[in-house]
C-alpha positions in Angstrom: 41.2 98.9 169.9 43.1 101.7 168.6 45.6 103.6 170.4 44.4 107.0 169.7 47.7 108.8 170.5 49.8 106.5 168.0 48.1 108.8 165.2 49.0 111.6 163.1 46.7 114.5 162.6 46.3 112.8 159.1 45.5 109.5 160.3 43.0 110.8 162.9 40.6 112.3 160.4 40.8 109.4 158.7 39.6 107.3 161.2 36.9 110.0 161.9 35.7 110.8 158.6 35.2 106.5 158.6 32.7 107.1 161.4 30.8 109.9 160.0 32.2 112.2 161.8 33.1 115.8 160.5 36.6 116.4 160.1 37.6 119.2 162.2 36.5 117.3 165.3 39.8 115.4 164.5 41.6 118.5 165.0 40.3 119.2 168.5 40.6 115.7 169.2 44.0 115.8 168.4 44.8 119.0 170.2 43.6 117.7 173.6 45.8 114.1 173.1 49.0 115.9 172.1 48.8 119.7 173.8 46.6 119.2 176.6 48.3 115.7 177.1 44.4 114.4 178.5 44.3 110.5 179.2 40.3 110.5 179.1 37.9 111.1 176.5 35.7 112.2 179.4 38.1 115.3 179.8 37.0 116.2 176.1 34.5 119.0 177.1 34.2 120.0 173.6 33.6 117.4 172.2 29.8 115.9 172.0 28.9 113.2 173.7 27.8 110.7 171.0 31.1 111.6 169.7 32.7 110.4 172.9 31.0 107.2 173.1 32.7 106.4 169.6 35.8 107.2 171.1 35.1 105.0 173.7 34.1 102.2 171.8 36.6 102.2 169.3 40.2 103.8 171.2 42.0 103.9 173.7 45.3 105.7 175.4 48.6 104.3 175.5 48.9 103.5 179.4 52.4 104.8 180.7 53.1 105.4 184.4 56.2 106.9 186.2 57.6 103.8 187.8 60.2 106.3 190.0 61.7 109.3 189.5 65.6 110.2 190.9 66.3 113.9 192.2 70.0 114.6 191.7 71.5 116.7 195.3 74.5 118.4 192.7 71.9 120.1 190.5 68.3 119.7 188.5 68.7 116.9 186.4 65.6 114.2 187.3 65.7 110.6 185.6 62.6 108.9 185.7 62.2 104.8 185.3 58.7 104.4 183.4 56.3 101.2 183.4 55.3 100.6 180.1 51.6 98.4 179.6 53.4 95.4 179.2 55.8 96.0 182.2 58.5 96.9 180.5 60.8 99.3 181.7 62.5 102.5 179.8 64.5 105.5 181.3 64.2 109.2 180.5 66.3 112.0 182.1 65.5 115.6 182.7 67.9 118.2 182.1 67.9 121.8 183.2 70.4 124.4 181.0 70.3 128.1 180.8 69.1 127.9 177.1 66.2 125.5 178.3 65.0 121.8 179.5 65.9 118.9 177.7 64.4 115.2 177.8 66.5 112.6 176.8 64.5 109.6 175.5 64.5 106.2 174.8 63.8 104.8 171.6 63.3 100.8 172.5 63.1 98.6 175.1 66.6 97.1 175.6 69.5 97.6 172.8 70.8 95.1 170.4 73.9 97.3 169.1 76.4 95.3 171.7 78.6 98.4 172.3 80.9 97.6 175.4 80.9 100.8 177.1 76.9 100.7 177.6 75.1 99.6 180.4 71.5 99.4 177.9 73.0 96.4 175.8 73.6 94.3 178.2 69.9 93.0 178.9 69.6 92.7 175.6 67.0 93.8 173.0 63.3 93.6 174.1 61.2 95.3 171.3 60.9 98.9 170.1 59.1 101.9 171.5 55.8 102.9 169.9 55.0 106.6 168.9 53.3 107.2 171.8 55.5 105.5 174.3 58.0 108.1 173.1 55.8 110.7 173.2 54.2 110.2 176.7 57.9 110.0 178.1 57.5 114.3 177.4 53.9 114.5 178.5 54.6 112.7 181.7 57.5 114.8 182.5 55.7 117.8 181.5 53.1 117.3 183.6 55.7 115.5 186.6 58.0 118.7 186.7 55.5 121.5 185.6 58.0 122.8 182.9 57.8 122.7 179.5 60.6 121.0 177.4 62.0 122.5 175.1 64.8 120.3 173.3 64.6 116.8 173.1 67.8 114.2 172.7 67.1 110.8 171.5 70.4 109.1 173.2 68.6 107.0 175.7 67.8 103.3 175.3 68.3 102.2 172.3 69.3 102.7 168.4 66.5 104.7 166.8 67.3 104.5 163.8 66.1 100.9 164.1 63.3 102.0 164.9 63.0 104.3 161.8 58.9 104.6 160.9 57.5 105.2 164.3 60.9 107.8 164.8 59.7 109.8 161.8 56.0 110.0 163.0 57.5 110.8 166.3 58.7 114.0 164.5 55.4 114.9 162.9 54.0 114.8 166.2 55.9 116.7 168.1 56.8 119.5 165.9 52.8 119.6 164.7 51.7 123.4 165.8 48.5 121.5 167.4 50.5 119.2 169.4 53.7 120.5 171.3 55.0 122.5 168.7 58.8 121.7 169.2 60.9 122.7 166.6 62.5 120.0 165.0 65.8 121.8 164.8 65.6 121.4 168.4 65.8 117.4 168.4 68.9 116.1 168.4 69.1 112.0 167.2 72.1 110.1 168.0 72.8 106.5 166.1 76.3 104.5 166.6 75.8 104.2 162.5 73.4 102.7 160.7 74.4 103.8 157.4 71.8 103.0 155.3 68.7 105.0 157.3 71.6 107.7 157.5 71.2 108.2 153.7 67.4 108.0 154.1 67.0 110.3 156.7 69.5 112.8 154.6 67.0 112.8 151.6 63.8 113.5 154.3 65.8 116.9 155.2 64.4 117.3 158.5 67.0 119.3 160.1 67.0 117.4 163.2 70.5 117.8 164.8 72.1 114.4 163.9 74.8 113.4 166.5 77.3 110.1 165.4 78.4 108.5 168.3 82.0 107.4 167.0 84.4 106.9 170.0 87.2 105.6 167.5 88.7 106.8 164.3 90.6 103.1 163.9 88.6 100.8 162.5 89.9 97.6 164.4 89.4 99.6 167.6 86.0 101.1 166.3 84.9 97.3 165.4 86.3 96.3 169.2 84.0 98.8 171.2 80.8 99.0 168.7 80.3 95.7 167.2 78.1 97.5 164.1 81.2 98.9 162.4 82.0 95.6 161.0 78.8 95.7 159.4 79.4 99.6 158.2 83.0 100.6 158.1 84.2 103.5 159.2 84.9 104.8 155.1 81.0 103.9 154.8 79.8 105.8 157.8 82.4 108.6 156.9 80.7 109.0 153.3 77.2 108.8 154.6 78.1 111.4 156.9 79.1 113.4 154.3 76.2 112.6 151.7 74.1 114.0 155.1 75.8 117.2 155.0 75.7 117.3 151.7 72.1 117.3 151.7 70.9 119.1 154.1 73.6 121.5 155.4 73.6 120.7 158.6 76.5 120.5 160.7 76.9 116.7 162.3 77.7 116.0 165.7 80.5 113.3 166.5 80.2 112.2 170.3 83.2 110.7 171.5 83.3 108.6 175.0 86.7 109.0 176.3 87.8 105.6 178.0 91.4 105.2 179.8 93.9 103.9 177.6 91.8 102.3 175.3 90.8 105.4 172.8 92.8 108.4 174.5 96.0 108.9 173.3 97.5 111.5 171.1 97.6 108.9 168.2 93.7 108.3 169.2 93.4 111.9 169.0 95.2 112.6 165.5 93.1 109.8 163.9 90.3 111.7 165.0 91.6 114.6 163.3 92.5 113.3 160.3 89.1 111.7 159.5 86.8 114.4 160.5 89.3 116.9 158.2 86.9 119.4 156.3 83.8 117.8 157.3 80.7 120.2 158.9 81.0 119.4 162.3 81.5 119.1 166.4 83.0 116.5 168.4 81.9 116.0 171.9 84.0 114.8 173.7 82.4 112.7 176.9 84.1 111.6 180.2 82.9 107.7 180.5 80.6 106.8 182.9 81.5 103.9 184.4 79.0 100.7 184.8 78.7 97.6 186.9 78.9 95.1 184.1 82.4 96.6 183.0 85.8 97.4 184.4 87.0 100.1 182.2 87.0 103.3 183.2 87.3 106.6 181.9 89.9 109.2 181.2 91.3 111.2 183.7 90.7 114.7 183.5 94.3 116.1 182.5 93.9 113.2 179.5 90.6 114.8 178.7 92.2 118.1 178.7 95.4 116.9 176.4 92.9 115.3 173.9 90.4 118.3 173.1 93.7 120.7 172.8 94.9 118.1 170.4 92.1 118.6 167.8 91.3 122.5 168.5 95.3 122.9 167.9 94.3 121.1 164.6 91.5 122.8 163.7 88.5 121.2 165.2 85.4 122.5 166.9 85.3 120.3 170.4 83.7 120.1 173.7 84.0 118.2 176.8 80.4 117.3 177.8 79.4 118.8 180.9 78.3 115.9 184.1 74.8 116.6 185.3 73.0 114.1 187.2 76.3 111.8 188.1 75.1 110.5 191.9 72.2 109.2 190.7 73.0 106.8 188.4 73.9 108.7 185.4 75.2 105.4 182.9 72.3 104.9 180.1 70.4 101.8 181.1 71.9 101.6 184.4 68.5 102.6 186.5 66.7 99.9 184.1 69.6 97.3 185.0 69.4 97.8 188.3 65.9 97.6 188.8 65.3 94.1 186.8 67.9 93.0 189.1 66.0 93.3 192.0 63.6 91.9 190.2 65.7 89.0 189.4 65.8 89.2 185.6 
């Protein structure tokens, strides 16, 4: 069987047309999987019946349930731990600004990337997230919270850039007018730095927001905290960056987890400067959140404070990354952890 809501508009009528069926039913098809957000063919009241039945016969819907869902007491955020069909687990997290909601969502099961500070390598690497397994992490929130998201963030579980193909049809689908419609300038992608894809996704021009999560500008200390930047140094990563905003003009966005004594001092700070010098872009700047499996912990906030006057003193566009959601388990992967513990994995 087919999952239905893996396809693009383009491979729907496809898979139509090979059934006899007249194109444009594709299109209405379409519209009730990916802006109705329907999980029956039955709810299809357009469409005909004999039409139905092939639906029936030959599809089906990618089954994701909401496993539980977390209400912060300090403000709106909601994180949600989802049951995927194999039971799997993933984690997505509501967020409520002034400008709009954002959904920041996984892009695999588990994380293979090994960086220190993060709670979703630790169980390792499982597999990665379909299309619609992303997808439906918006549609059930959508339909969960009765509010329509607005801006997405790819920073949950995961390095999507590993999971490149079904990330690209991800953004068909949700930017398609007949779907959600959300602008892909909108998205924002964050990868610790696989450079290669970073070139790819430069030539595709999507103008996503691309976010680079750094947290060191020393490349022994880099290769200490995120075990890929001894695959990719940081002069690769920087020149990908810059082939990136080269190409599609697009200011990049560094993120920068602040830990205590480890990547906070002033010579942290002026390494930082030094190597983002003239290049299009932001830094944010990111009090750590501190995780079971670790013992570091982050910067204090008068070291936080000392660190983003360094760089706007030289120059740089920063910001200190506002807590929302903290007493509820705010650490990526940390709801998942602590749920396959009880669980006994």
């Amino acid at each position: 069987m087919i999952k239905i809501d893996n396809l693009t508009l383009e491979e729907l009528q496809e898979q139509i047309i090979a059934f006899n069926e007249p194109s444009y039913k594709a299109k209405q098809i379409y519209e009730w999987i990916h802006q109705k957000n329907i999980t029956s063919f039955d709810d299809m009241t357009n469409i005909a019946k004999k039409t139905r039945e092939i639906l029936k016969n030959n599809f089906e819907f990618t089954n994701i349930r909401i496993l539980e869902r977390f209400d912060s007491k300090q403000d709106e955020t909601k994180k949600y731990l989802l049951l995927l069909e194999d039971n799997n687990i993933v984690e997505t997290v509501f967020l409520k600004y002034k400008y709009g909601n954002t959904l920041c969502i996984s892009s695999q099961v588990g994380c293979k990337m090994g960086c220190v500070f993060c709670a979703s390598t630790k169980k390792g690497f499982i597999r990665n997230l379909t299309v619609a397994e992303m997808l439906n992490q918006i549609y059930l929130v959508q339909k969960n919270t009765g509010e329509k998201i607005s801006n997405i963030v790819i920073m949950g579980t995961g390095e999507p850039l590993e999971n490149y193909d079904n990330l690209l049809k991800f953004f068909i689908i949700i930017n398609d007018e007949k779907g959600q419609n959300i602008s892909l300038r909108k998205i924002t992608m964050s990868t610790c730095g696989v450079v290669p894809k970073i070139y790819e996704l430069a030539d595709l021009d999507l103008q996503i927001t691309l976010a680079i999560s750094l947290h060191a500008a020393n490349q022994k200390k880099r290769e200490e905290m995120l075990p890929i930047a001894r695959k990719y140094n940081l002069d690769e990563l920087k020149r990908a960056c810059e082939y990136y905003i080269n190409k599609t003009n697009k200011r990049i966005t560094f993120e920068y987890i602040l830990i205590n004594e480890i990547n906070d001092t002033y010579e942290d700070a002026m390494n930082l400067c030094n190597y983002l010098k003239g290049m299009l872009c932001n830094i944010n700047l990111i009090p750590y959140n501190s995780i079971k499996e670790s013992s570091i912990s982050s910067s204090t906030e008068n070291n936080i404070d000392k660190f983003k006057k360094i760089l706007t003193g030289n120059g740089m566009y920063a910001t200190v990354r506002r807590e929302l959601g903290s007493d509820i388990n705010a650490a990526c992967g940390q709801l998942r952890n602590d749920f396959l513990a009880k669980r006994g994995v």
